[in-house]
C-alpha positions, 0 to 999 in steps of 0.5 A: 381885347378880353382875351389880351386881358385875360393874358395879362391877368394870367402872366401878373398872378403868375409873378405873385408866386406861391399859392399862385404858382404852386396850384396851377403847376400841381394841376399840371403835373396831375399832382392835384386832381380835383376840378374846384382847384382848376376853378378857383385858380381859373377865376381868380386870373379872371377876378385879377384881370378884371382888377388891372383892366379898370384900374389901367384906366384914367378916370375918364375912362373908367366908365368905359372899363367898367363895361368892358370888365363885364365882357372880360369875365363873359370871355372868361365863362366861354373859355372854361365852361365848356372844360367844366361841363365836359369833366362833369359829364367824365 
């Protein structure tokens, strides 16, 4: 379910279009080659997924959602993490 949430962060920050497009698109191309870009395009997937996690919610369930986000970014850490750390080490 985080990575479902991810997913779906990832397709709505995708539609918001410019800077959102334009980056990741950069550092697919090798155009970009600076890692902090890939993080903070990373994370801000990660900020908007956790966004429309809690508010998809109805208010009875907003407890719940708001436990669940911390999971959703958790699963965010374990996704990237391991790429930051390895291009540390490069």
């Amino acid at each position: 379910p985080q990575l479902k949430a991810l997913q779906l962060g990832c397709f709505r920050y995708f539609q918001r279009g410019g800077a959102c497009i334009d980056g990741p698109v950069g550092l697919l191309a090798g155009i970009i080659r600076r890692p902090f870009v890939l993080f903070y395009h990373f994370f801000a997937v990660a900020l908007l997924a956790i966004w429309i996690y809690i508010s998809s919610a109805g208010i009875l369930n907003l407890p719940v959602r708001l436990v669940g986000s911390v999971g959703v970014f958790w699963k965010a850490c374990v996704v990237i993490f391991p790429y930051i750390f390895s291009e540390l080490r490069a």
